[in-house]
N, C-alpha and C positions, 0 to 999 in steps of 0.2 A: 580443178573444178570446171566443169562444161557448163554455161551458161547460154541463153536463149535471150533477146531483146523484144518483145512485142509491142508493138503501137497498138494502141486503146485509147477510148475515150474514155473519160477524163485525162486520164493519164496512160502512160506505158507501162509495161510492166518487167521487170527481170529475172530470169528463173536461175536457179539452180537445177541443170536438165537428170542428176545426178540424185536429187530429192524429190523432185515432182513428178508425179503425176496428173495424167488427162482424163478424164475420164467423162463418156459419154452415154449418157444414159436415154434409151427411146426414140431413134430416130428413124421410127416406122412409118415407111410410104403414107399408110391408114392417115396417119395423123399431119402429114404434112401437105396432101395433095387433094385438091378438088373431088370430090366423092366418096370421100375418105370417112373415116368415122370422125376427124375431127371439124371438118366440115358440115357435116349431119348433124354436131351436138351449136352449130354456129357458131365456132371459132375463125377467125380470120387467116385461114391456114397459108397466106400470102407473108404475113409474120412469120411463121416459123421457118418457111422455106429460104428467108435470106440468111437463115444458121447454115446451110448446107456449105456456101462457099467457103465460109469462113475457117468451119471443121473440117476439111479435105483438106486445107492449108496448111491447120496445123500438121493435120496426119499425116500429111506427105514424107515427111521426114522420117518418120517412123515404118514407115512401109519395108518388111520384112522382119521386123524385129521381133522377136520371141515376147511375147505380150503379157503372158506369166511364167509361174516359177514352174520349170519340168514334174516338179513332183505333185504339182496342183495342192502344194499348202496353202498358197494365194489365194483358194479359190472358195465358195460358198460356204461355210459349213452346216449350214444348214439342209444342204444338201448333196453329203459325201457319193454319192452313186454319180456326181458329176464329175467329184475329181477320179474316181476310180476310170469314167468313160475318154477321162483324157488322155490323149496318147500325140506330145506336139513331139 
């Protein structure tokens, strides 16, 4: 078993890197920077922006790794013309 140790607040955390996944959901310019839509709607887009370090962190590790499954079962079902366009 390949395990991962994270420091968090309150506590730490320990993974099993073998069961988990990460997953990141919307982390569009729009919404994270000065002029952005979320700034427009007056969000404190200075808040979301200290997620950026933290998620390149984790990701680092992972960089190059096949991200889903080749045959694109992992992927939407709601919208199979996605996995058909996949070709990793």
């Amino acid at each position: 078993m390949r395990t991962a140790h994270i420091e968090a607040q309150p506590f730490g955390v320990d993974l099993d890197l073998d069961r988990t996944a990460l997953v990141v959901i919307d982390m569009q310019k729009d919404f994270l920077y000065p002029g952005g839509y979320g700034d427009f709607l007056g969000n404190d887009v200075t808040l979301l922006q200290r997620a950026i370090g933290p998620i390149q962190a984790l990701l680092a590790p992972l960089a190059g790794r096949q991200p889903h499954r080749r045959s694109g079962a992992d992927g939407a079902h709601s919208h199979p013309w996605r996995r058909r366009a996949c070709h990793y």
